[in-house]
N, CA, C and O atoms as a MOPAC input file, in Angstrom:
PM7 MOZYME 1SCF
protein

 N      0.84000 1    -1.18900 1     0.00000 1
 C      0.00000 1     0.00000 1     0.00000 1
 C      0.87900 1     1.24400 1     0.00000 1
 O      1.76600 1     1.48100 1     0.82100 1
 N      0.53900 1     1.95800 1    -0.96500 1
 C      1.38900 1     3.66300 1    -0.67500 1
 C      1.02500 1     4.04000 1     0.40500 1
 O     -0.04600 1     3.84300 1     0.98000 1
 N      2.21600 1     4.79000 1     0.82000 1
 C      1.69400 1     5.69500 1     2.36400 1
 C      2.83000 1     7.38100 1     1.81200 1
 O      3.73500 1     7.44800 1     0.98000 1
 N      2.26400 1     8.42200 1     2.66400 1
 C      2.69400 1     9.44100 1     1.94300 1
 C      4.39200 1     9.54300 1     2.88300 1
 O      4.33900 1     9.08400 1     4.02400 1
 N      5.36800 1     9.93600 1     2.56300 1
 C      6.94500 1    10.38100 1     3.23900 1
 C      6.25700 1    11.55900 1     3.71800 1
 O      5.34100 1    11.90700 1     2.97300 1
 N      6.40800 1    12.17200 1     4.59800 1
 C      6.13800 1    13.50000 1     5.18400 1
 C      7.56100 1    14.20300 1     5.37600 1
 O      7.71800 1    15.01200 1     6.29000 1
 N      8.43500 1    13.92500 1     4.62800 1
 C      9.51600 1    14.33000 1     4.13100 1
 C     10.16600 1    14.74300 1     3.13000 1
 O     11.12100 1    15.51400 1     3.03200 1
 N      9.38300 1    13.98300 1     2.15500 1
 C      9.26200 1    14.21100 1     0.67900 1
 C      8.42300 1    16.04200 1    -0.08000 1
 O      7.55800 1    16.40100 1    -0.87900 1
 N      9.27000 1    16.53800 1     0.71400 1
 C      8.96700 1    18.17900 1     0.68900 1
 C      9.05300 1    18.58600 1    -0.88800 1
 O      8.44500 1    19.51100 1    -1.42500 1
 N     10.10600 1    17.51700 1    -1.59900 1
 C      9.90200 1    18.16600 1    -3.51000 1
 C      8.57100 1    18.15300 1    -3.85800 1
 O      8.07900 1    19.21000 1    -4.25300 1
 N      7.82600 1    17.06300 1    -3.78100 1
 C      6.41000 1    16.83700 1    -4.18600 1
 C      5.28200 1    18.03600 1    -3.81200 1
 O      4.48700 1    18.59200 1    -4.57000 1
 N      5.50700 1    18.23700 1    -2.32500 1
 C      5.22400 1    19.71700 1    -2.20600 1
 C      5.40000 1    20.80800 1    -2.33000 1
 O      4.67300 1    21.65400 1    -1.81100 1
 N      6.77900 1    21.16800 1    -3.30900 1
 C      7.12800 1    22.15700 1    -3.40200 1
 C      6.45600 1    22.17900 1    -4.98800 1
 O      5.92100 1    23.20500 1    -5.40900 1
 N      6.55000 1    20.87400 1    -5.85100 1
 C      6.35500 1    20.79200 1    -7.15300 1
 C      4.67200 1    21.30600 1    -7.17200 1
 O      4.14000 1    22.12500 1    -7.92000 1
 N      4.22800 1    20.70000 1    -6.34000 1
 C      2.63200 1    20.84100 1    -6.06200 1
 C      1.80100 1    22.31600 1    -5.85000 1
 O      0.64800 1    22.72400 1    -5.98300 1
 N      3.14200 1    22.85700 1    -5.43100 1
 C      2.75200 1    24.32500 1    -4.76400 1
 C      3.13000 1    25.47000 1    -6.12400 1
 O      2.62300 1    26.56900 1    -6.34800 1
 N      4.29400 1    24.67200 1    -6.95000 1
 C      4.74300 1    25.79400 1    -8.41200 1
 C      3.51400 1    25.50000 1    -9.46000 1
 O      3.16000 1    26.19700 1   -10.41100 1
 N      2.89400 1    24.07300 1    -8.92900 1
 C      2.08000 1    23.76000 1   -10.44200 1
 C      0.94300 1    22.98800 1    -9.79300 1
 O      0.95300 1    21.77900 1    -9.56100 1
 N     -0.10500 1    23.90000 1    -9.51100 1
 C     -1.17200 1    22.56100 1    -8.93000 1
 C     -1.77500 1    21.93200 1   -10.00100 1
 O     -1.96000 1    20.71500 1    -9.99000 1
 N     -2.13000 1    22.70000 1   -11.00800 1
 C     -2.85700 1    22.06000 1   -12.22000 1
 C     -2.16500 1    21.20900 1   -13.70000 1
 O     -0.98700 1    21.41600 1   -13.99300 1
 N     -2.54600 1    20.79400 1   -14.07300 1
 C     -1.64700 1    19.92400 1   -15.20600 1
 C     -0.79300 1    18.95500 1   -15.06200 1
 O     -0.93900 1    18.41900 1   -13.96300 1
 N     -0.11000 1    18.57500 1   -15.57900 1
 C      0.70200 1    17.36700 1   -15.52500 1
 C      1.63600 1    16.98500 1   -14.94700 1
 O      2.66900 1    17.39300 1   -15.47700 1
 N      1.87700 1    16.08900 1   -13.67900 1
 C      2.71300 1    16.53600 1   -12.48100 1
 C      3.45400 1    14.94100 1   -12.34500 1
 O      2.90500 1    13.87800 1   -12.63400 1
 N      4.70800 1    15.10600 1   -11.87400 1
 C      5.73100 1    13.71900 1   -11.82700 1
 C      4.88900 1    12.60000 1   -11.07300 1
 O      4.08700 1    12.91100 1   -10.19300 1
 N      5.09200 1    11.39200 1   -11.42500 1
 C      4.66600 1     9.83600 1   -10.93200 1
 C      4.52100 1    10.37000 1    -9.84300 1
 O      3.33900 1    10.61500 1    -9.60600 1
 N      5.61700 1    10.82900 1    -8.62200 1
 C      5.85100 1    10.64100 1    -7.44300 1
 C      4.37300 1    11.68300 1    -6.80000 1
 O      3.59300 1    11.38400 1    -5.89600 1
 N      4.39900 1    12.77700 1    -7.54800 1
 C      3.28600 1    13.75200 1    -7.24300 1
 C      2.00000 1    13.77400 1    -7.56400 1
 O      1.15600 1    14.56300 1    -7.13900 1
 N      1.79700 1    12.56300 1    -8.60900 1
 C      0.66800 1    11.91000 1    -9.02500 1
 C     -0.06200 1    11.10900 1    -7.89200 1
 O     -1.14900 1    11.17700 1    -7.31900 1
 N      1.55400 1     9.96100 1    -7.82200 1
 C      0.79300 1     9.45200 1    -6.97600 1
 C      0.28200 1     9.73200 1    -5.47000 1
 O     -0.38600 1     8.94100 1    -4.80500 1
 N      0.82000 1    11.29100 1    -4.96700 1
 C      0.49900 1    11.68000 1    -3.23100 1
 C     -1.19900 1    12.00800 1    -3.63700 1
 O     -2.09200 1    11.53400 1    -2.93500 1
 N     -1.52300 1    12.92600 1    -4.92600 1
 C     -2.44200 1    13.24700 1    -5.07800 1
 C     -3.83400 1    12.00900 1    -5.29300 1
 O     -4.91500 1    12.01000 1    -4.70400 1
 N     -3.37700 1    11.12900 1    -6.23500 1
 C     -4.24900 1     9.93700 1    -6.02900 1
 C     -4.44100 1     9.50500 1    -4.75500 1
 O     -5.32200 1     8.70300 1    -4.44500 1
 N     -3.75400 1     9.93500 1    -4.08600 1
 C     -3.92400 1     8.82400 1    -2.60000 1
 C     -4.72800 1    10.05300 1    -1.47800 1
 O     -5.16900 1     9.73000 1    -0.37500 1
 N     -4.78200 1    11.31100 1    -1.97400 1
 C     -5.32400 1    12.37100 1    -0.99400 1
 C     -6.74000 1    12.24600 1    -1.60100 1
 O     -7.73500 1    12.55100 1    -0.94200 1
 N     -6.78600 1    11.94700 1    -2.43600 1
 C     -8.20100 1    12.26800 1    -3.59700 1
 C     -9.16700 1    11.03400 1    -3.19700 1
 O    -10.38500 1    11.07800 1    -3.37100 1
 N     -8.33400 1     9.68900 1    -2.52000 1
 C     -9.15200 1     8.80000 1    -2.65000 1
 C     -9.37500 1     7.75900 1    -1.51400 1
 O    -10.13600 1     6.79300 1    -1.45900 1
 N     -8.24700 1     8.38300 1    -0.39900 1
 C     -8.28800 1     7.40800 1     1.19800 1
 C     -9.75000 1     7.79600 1     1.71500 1
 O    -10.28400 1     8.90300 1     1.65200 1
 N    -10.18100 1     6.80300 1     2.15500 1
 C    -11.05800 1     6.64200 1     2.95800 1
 C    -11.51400 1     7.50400 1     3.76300 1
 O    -10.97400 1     7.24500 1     4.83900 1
 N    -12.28600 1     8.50400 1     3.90600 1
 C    -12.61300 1     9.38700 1     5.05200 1
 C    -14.39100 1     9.28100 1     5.21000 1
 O    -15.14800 1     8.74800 1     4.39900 1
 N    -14.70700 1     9.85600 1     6.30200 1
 C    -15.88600 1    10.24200 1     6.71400 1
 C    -16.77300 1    11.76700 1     5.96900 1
 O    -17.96200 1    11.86200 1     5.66200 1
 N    -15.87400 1    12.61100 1     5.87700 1
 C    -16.24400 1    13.86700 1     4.90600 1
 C    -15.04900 1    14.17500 1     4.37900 1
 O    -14.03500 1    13.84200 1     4.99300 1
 N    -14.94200 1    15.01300 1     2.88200 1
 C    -14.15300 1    15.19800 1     2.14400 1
 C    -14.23600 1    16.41700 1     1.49900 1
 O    -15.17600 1    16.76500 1     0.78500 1
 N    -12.88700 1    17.30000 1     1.84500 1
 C    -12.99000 1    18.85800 1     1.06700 1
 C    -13.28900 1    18.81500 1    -0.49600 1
 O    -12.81800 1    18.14100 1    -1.41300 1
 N    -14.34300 1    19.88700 1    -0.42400 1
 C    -14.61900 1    20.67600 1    -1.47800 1
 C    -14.29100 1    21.74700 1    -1.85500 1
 O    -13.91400 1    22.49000 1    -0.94900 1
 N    -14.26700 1    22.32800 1    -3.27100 1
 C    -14.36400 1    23.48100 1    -3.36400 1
 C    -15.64600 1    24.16200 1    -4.19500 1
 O    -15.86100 1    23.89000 1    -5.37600 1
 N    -16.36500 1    24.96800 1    -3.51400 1
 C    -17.62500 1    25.43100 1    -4.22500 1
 C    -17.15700 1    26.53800 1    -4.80900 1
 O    -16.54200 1    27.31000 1    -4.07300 1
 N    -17.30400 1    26.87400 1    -6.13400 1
 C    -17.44900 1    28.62300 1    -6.77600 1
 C    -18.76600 1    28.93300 1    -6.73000 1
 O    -19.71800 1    28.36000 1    -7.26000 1
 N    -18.71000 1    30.34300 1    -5.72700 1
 C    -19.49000 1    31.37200 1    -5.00200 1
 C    -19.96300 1    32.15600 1    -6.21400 1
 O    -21.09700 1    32.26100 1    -6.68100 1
 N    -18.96100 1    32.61100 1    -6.55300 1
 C    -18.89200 1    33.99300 1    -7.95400 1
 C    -17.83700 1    33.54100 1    -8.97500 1
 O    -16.60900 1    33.52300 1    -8.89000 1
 N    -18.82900 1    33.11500 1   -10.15400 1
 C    -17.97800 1    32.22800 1   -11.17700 1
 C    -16.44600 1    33.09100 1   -11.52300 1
 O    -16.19300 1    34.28500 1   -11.68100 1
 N    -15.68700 1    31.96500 1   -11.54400 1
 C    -14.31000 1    32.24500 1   -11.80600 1
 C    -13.24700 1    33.61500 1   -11.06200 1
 O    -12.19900 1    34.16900 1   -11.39500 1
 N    -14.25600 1    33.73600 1    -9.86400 1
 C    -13.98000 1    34.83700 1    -8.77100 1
 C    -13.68300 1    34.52100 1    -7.29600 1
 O    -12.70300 1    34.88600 1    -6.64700 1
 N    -14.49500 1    33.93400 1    -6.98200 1
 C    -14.39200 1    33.40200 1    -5.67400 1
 C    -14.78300 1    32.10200 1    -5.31200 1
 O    -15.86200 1    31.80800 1    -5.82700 1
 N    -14.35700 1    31.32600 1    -4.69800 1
 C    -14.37600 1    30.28700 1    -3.92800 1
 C    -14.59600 1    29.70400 1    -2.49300 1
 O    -13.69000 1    29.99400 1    -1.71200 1
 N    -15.35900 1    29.13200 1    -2.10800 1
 C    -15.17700 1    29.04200 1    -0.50300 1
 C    -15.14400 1    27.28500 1    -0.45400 1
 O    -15.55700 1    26.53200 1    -1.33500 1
 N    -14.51500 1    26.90800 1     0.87000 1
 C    -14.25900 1    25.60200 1     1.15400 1
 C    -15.10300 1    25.02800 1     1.59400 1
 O    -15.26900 1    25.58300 1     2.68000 1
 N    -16.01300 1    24.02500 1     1.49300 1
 C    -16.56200 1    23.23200 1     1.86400 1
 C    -16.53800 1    21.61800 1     2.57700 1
 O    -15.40500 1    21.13800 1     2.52200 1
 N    -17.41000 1    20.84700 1     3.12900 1
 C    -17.18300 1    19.59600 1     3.42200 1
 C    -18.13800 1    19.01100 1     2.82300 1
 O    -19.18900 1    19.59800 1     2.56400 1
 N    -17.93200 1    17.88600 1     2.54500 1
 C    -19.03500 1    17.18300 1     1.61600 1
 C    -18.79400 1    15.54400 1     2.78500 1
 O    -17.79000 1    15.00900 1     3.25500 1
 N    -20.30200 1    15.22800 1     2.86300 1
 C    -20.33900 1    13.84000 1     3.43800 1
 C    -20.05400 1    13.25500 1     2.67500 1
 O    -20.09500 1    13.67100 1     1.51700 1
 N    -19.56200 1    11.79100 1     3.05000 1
 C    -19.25100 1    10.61600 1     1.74500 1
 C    -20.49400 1     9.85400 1     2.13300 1
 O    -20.18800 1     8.90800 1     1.40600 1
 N    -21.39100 1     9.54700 1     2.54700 1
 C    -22.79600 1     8.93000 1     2.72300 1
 C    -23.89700 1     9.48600 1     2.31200 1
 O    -24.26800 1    10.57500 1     2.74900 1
 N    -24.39600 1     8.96900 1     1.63300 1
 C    -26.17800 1     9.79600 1     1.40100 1
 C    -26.28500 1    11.10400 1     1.35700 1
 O    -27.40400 1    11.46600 1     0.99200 1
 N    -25.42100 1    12.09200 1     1.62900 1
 C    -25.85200 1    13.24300 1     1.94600 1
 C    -24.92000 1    14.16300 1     0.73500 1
 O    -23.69100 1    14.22200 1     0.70400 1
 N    -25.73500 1    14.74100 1    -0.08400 1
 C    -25.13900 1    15.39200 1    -1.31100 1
 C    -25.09700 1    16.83300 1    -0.95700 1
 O    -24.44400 1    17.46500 1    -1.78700 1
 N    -25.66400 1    17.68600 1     0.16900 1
 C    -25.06000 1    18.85600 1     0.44900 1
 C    -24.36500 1    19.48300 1     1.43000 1
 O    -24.58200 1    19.49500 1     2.64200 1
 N    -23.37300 1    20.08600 1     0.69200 1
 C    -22.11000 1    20.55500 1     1.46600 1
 C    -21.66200 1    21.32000 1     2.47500 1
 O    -21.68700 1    22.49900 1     2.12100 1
 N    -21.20200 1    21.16600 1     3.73800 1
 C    -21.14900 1    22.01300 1     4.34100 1
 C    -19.87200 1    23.12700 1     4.32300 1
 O    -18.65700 1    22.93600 1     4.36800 1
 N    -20.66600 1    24.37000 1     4.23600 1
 C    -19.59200 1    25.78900 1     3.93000 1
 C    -19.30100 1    25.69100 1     5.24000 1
 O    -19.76600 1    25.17500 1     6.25600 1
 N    -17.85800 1    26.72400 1     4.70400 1
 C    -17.02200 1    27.57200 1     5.88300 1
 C    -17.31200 1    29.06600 1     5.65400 1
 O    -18.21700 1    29.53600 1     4.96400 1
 N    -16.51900 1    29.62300 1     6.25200 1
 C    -16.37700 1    30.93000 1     6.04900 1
 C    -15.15800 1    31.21300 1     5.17400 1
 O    -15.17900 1    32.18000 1     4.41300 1
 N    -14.03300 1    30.35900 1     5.25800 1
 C    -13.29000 1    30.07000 1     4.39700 1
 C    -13.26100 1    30.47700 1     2.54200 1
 O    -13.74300 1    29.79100 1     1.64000 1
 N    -12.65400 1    31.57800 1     2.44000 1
 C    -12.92500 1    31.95500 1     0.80900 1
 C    -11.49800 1    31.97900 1     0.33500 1
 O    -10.41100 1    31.91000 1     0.91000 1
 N    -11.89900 1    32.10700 1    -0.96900 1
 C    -10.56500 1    32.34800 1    -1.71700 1
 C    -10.70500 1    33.37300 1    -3.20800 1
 O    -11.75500 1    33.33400 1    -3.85100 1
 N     -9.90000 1    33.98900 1    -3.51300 1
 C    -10.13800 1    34.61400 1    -4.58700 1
 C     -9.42700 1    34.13100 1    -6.04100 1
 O     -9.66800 1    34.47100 1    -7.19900 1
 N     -8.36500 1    33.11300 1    -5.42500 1
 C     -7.59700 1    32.60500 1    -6.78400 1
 C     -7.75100 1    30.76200 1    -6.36100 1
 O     -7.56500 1    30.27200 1    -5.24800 1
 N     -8.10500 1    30.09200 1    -7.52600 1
 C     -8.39800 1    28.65400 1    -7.26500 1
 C     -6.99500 1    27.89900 1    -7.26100 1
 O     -6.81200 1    26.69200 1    -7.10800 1
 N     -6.30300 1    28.63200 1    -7.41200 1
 C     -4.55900 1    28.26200 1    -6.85700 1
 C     -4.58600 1    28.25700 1    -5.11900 1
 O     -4.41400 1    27.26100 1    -4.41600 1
 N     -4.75100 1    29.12900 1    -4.82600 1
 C     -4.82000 1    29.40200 1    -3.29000 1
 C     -6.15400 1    28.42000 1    -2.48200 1
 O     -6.28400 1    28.06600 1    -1.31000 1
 N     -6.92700 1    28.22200 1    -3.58300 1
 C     -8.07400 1    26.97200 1    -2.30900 1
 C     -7.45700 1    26.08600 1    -2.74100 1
 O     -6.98400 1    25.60600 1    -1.71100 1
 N     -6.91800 1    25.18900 1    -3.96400 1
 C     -5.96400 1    24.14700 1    -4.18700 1
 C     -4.86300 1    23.88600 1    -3.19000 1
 O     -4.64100 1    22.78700 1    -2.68100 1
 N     -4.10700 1    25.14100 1    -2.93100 1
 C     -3.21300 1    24.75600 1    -2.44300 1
 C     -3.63700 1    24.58300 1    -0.10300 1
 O     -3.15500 1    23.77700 1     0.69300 1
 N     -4.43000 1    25.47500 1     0.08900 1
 C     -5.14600 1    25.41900 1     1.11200 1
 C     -5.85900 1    23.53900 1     1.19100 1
 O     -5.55400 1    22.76100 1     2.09500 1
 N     -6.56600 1    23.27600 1     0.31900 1
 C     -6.60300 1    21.70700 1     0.36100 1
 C     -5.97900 1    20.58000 1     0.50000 1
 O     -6.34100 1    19.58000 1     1.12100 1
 N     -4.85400 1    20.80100 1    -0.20800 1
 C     -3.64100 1    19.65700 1    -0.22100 1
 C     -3.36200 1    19.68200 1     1.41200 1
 O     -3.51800 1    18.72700 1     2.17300 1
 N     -2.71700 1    21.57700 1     1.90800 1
 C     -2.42100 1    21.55700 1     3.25600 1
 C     -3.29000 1    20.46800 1     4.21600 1
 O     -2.93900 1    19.47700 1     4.85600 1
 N     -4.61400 1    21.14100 1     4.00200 1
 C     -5.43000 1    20.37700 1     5.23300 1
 C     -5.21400 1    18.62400 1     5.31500 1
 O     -4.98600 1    17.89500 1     6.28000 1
 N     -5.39000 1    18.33600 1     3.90400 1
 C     -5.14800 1    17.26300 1     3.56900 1
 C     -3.72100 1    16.19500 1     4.14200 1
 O     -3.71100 1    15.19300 1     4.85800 1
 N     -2.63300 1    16.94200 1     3.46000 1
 C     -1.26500 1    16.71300 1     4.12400 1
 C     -1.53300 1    16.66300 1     5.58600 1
 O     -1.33000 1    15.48600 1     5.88100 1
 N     -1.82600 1    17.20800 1     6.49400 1
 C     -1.68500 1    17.43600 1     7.52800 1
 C     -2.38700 1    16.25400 1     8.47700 1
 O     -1.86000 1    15.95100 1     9.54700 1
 N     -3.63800 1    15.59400 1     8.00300 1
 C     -4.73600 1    15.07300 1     8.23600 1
 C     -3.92100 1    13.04800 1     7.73600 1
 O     -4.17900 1    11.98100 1     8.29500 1
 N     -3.07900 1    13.29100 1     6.67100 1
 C     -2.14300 1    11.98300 1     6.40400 1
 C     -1.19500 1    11.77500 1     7.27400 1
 O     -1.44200 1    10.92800 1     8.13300 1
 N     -0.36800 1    12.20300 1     7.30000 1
 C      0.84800 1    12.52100 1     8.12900 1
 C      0.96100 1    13.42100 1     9.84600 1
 O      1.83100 1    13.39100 1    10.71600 1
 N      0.15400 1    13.86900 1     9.78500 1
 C      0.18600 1    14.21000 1    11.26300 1
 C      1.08400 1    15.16400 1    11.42800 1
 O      1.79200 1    15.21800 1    12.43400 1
 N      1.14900 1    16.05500 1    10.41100 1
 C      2.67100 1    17.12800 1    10.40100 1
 C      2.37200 1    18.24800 1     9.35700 1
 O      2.49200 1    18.08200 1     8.14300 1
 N      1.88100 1    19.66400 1    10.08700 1
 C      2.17700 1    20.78500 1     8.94800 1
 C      3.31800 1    20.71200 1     8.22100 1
 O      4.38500 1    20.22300 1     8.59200 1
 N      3.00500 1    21.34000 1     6.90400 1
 C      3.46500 1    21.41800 1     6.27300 1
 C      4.60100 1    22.96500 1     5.98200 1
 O      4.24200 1    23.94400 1     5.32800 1
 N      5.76400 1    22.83200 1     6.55700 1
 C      6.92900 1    24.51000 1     6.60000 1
 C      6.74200 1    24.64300 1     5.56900 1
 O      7.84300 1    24.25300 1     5.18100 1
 N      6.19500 1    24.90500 1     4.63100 1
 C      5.98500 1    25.67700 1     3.00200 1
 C      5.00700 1    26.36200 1     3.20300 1
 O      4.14200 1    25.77700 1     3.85600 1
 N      4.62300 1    28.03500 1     2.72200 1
 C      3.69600 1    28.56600 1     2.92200 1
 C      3.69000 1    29.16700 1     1.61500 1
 O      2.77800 1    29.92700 1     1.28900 1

């Protein structure tokens, strides 16, 4: 079974220059494995004001198709991307992430 290095800081650094598009095996595979472990609820991102704003959400993985908001916004979908991975990272490994 993959498990993530919480050391492996390139993947996050690669992750943080390029969230979108085509990203190395190694960074493929942290993202397949954040996208698809097992949880109870799982971040979203809702657009508020098309291609303007964003706010974070939780989505149940059971029966329940609506999401619960935060107060949590964003104005660039780089910045809730990269705000996701964090929570995410953090929630695998048990260790913020020193990259800001």
């Amino acid at each position: 079974m993959f498990k993530i290095d919480p050391s492996r800081l390139d993947v996050v650094r690669e992750f943080k220059a390029r969230p979108f598009g085509e990203h190395s095996p190694e960074l493929q595979y942290v993202l397949n494995y954040m996208r698809s472990r097992p949880v109870t609820q799982f971040e979203v991102l809702v657009m508020t004001d098309p291609g303007k704003r964003w706010v974070l959400a939780y989505m149940p993985t059971g029966g329940v198709d609506v999401p619960k908001m935060t107060n949590q916004t964003f104005d660039r979908l780089e910045d809730a991307e990269w705000h996701v991975f964090k929570l995410r990272w953090k929630d695998i490994t048990g260790k913020d992430l020193p990259i800001d």
